[in-house]
Biotite code that builds the C-alpha atoms (Angstrom):
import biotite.structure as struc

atoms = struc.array([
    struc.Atom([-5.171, -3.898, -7.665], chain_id="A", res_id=1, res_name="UNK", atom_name="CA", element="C"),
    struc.Atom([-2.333, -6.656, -6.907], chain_id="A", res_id=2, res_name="UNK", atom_name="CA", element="C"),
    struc.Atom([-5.155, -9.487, -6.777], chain_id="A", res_id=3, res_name="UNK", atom_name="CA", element="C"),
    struc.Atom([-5.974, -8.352, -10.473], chain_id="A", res_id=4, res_name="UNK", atom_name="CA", element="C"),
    struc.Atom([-2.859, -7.960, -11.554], chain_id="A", res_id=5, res_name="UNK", atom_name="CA", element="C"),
    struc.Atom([-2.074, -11.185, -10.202], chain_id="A", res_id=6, res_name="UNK", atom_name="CA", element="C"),
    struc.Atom([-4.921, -12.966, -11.595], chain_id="A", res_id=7, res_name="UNK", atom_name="CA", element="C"),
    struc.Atom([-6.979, -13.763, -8.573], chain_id="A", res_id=8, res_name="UNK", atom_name="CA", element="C"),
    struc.Atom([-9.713, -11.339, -9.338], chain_id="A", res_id=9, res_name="UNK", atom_name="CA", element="C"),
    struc.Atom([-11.167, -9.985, -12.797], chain_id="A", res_id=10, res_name="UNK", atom_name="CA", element="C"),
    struc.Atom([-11.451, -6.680, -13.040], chain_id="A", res_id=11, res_name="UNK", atom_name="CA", element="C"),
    struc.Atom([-14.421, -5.951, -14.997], chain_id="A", res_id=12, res_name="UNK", atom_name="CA", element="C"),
    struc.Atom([-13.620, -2.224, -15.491], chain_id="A", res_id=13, res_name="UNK", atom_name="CA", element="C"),
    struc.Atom([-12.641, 1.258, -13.936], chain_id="A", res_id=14, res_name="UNK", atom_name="CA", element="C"),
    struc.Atom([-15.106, 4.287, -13.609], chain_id="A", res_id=15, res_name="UNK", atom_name="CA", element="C"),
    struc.Atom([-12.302, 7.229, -14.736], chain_id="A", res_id=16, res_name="UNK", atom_name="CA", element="C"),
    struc.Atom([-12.923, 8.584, -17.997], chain_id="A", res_id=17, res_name="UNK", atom_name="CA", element="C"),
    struc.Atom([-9.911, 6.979, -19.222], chain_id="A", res_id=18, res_name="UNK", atom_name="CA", element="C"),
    struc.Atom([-8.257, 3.539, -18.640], chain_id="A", res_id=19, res_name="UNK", atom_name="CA", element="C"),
    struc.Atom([-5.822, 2.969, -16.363], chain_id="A", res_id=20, res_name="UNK", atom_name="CA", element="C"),
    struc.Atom([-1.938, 3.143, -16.881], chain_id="A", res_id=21, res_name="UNK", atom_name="CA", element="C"),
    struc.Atom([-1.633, 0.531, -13.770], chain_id="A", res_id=22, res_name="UNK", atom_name="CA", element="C"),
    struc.Atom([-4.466, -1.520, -15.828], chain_id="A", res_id=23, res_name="UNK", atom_name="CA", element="C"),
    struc.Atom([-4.267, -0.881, -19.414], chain_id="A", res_id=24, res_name="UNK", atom_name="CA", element="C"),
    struc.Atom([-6.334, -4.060, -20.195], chain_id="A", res_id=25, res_name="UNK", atom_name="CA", element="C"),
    struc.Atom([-9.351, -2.673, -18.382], chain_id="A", res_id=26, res_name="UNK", atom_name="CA", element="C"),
    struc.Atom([-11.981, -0.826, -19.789], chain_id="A", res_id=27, res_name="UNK", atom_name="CA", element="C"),
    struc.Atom([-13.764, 1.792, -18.595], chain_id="A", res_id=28, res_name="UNK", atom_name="CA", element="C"),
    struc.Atom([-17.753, 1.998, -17.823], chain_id="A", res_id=29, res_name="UNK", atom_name="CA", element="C"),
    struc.Atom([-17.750, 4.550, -20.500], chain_id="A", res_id=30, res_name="UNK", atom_name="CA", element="C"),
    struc.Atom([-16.476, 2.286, -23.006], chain_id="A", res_id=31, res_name="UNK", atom_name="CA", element="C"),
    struc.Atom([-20.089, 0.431, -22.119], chain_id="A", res_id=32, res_name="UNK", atom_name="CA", element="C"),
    struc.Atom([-22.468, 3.190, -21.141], chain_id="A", res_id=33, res_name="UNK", atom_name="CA", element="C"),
    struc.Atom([-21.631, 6.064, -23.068], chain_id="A", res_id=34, res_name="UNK", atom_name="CA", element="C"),
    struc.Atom([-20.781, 9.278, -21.427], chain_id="A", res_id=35, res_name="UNK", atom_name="CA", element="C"),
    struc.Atom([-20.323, 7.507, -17.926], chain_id="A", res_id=36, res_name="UNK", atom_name="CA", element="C"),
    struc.Atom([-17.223, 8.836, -15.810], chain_id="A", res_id=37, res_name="UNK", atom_name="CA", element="C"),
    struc.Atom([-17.397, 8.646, -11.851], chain_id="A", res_id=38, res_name="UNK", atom_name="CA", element="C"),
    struc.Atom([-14.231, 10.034, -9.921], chain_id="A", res_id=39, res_name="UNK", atom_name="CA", element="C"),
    struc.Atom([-13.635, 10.391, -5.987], chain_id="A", res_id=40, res_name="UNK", atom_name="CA", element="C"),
    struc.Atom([-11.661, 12.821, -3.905], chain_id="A", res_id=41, res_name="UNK", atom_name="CA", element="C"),
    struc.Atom([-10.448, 12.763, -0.081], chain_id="A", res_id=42, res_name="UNK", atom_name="CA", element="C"),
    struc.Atom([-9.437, 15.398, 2.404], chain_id="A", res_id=43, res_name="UNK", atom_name="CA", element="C"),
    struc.Atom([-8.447, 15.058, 6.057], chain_id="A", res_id=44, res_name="UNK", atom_name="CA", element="C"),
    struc.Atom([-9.862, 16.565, 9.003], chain_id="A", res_id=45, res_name="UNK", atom_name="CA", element="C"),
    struc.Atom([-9.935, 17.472, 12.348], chain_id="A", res_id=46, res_name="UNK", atom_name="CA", element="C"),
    struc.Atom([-12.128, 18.045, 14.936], chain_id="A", res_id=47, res_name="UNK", atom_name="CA", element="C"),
    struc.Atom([-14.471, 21.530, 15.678], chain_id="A", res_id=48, res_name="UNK", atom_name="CA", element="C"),
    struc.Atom([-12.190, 23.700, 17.382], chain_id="A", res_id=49, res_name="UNK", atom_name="CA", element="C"),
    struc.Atom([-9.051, 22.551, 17.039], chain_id="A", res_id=50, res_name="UNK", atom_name="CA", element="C"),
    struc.Atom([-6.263, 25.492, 17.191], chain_id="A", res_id=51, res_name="UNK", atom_name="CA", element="C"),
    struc.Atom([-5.210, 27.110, 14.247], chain_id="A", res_id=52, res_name="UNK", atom_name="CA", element="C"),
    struc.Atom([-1.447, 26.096, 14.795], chain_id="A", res_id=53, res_name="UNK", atom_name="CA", element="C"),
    struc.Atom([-2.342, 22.633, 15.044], chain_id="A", res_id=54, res_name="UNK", atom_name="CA", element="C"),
    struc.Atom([-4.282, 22.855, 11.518], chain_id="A", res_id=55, res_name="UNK", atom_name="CA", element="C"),
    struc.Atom([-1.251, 24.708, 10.579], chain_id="A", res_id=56, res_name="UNK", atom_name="CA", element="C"),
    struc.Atom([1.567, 21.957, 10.784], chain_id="A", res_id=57, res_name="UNK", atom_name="CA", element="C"),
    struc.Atom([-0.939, 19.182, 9.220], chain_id="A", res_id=58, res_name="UNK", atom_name="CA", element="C"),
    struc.Atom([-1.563, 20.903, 6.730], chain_id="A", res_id=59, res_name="UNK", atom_name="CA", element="C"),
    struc.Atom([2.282, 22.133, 5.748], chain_id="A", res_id=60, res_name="UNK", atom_name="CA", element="C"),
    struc.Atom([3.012, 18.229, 6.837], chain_id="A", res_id=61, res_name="UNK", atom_name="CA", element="C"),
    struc.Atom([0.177, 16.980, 4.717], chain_id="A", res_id=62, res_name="UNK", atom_name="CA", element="C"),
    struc.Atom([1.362, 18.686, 2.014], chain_id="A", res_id=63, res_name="UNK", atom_name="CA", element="C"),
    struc.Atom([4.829, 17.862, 2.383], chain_id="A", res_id=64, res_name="UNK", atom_name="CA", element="C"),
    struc.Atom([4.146, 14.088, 2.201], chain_id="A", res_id=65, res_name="UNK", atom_name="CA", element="C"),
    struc.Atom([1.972, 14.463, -1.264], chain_id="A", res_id=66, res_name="UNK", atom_name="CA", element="C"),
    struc.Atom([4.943, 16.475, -2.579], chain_id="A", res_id=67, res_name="UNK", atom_name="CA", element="C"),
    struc.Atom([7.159, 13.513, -2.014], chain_id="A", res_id=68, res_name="UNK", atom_name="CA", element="C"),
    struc.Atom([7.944, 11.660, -5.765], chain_id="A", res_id=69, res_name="UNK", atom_name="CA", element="C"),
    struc.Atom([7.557, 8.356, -4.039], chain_id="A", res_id=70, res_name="UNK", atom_name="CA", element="C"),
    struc.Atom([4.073, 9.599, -2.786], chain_id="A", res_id=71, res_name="UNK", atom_name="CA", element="C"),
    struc.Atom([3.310, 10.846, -6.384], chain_id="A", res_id=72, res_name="UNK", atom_name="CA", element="C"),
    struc.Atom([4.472, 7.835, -7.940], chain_id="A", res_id=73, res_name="UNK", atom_name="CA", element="C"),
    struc.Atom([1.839, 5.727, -5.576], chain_id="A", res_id=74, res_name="UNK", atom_name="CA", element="C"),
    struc.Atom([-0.869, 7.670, -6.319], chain_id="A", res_id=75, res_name="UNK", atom_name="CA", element="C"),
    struc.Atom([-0.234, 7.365, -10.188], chain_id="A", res_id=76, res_name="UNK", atom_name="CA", element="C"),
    struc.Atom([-0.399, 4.352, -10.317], chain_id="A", res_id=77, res_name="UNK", atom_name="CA", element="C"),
    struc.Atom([-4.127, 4.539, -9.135], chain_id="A", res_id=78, res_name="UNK", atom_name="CA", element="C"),
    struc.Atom([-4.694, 7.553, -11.272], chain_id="A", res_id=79, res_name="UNK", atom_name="CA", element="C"),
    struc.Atom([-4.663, 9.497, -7.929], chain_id="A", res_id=80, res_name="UNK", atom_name="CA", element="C"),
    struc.Atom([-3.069, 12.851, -7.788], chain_id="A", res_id=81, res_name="UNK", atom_name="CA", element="C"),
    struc.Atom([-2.180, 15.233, -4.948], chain_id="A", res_id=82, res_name="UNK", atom_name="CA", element="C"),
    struc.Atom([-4.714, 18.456, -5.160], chain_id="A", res_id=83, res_name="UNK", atom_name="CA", element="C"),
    struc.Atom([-2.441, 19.999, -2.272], chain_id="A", res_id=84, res_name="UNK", atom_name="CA", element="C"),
    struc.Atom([-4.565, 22.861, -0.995], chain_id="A", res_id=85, res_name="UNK", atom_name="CA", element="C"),
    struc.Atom([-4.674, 25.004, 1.632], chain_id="A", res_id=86, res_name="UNK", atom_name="CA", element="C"),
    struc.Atom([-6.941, 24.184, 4.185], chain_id="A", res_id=87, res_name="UNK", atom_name="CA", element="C"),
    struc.Atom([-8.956, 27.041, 4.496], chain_id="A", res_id=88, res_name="UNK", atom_name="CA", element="C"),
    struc.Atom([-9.878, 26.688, 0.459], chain_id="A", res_id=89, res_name="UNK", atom_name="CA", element="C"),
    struc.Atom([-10.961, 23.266, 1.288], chain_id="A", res_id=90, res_name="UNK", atom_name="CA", element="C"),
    struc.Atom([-13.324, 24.364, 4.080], chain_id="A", res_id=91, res_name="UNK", atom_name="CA", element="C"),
    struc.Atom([-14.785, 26.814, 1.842], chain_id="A", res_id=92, res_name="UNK", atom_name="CA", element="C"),
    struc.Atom([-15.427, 24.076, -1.182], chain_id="A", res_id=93, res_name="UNK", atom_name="CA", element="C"),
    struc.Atom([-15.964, 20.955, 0.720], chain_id="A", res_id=94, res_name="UNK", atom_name="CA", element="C"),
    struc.Atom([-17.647, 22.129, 4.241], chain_id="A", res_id=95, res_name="UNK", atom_name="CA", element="C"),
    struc.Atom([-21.099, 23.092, 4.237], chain_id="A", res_id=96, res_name="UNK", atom_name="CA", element="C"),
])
């Protein structure tokens, strides 16, 4: 994003559904190929077995650190947001 907003790259457009507030002069994919929209999403990990109390504190940690308004306020500007979640919930959605 700074080598766009800088001028050293073009940015031809973003895949959200909905332009950018960090980039309000570039389009979207929809705006080209109707209907098109094309988000991401991360989680962390750890390995197979690791102790419960372990998964415990990264997660409260974790979630502690996306809770943080400087945190938000990074992730805004990226049209990111913090989906804090319990662990366990992600296991069941994301883990197969």
């Amino acid at each position: 994003m700074g080598h766009i907003k800088a001028g050293k790259l073009r940015g031809l457009a973003v895949t959200s559904a909905t332009r950018l507030a960090a980039l309000p002069d570039i389009p979207t994919v929809g705006d080209f190929v109707t209907g098109y929209e094309a988000e991401g999403w991360s989680g962390m990990g750890a390995p197979k077995n690791t102790p419960v109390e372990i998964i415990d504190t990264l997660n409260k940690e974790i979630n502690e650190g996306l809770a943080d308004p400087k945190m938000k306020a990074h992730l805004a500007g990226f049209r990111q947001y913090a989906a804090r979640r319990i662990i366990w919930r992600f296991r069941q959605t994301h883990c197969r």
